[in-house]
C-alpha positions as CSV (number, residue, x, y, z in Angstrom):
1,X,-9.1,11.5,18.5
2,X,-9.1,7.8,19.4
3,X,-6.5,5.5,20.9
4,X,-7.9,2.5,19.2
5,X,-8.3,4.4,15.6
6,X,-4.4,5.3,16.4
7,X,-3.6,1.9,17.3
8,X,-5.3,0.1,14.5
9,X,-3.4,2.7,11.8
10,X,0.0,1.9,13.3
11,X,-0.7,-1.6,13.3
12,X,-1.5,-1.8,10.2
13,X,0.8,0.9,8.7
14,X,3.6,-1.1,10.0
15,X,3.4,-3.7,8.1
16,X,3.9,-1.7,4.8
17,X,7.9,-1.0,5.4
18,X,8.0,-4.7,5.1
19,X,6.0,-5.1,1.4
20,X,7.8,-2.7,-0.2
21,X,11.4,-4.1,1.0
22,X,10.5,-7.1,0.3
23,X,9.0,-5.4,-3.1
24,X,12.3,-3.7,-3.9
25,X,14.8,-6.8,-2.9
26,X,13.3,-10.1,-4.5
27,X,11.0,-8.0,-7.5
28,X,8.4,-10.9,-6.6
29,X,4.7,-10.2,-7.5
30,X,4.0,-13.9,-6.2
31,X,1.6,-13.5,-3.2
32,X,0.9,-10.1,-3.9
33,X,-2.5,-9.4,-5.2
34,X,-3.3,-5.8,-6.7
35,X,-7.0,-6.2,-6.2
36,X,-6.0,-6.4,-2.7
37,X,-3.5,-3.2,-2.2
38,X,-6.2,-1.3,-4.4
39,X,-9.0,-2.0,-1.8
40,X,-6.8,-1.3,1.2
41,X,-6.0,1.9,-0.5
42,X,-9.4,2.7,-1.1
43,X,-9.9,2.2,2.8
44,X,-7.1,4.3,3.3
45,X,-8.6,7.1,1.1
46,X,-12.4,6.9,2.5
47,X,-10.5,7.2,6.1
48,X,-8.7,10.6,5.0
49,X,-12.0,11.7,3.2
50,X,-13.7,11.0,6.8
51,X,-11.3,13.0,8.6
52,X,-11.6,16.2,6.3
53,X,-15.7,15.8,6.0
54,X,-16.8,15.1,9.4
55,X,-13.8,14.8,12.4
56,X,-10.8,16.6,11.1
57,X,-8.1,15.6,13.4
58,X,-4.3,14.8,13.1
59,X,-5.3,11.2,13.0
60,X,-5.7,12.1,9.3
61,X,-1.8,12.0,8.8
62,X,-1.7,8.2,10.0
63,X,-4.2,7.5,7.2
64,X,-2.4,9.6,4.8
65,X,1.1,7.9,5.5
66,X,-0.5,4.4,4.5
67,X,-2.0,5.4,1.9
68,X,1.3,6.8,0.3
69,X,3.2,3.1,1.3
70,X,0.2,1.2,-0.5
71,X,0.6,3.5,-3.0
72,X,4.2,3.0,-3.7
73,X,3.8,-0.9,-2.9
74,X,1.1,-0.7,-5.7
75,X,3.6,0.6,-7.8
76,X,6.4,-1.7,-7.0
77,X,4.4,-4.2,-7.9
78,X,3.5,-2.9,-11.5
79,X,6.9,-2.2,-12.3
80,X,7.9,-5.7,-10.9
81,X,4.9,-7.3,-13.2
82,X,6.5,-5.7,-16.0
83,X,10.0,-6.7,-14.9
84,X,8.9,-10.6,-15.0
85,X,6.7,-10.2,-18.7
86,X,9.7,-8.8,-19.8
87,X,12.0,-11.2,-18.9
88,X,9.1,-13.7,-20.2
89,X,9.4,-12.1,-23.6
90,X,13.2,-12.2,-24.0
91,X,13.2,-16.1,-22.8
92,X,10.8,-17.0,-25.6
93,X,12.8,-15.5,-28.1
């Protein structure tokens, strides 16, 4: 198990708490890219699939909690995406 991997995890992970508050409050998708929350997630994933192939360790629960806040910020976003088309739709009508 390594401090830095540990560090670097809960660095990162702690910025996810923020994204998807600020998902839920303001249902913005401006300065949110998808592209990008679907390649941190695939990080995320090849980090858990690491752990279980070649160095199990409880390390693998740090990678697993970000995955499942990308994974809900990636679906605050759709639903927020879908929020503003909709309202889009009903303006131009």
């Amino acid at each position: 198990m390594s401090v830095f991997e540990i560090a670097m995890l809960v660095c990162f992970g702690a910025a996810w708490p923020v994204s998807i508050y600020k998902s839920l409050k303001t249902r913005a998708v401006a300065g949110k890219s998808l592209f990008f929350l679907i390649i941190v997630l695939v990080g995320y994933v090849a980090g858990v699939l690491h752990k279980l192939i070649f160095h199990y360790d409880l390390v693998i629960f740090l990678y697993l909690l970000n995955a499942v806040m990308v994974s809900l910020d990636i679906v605050l976003y759709l639903r927020n995406r879908l929020y503003h088309v909709r309202k889009s739709l009903e303006a131009a009508r």
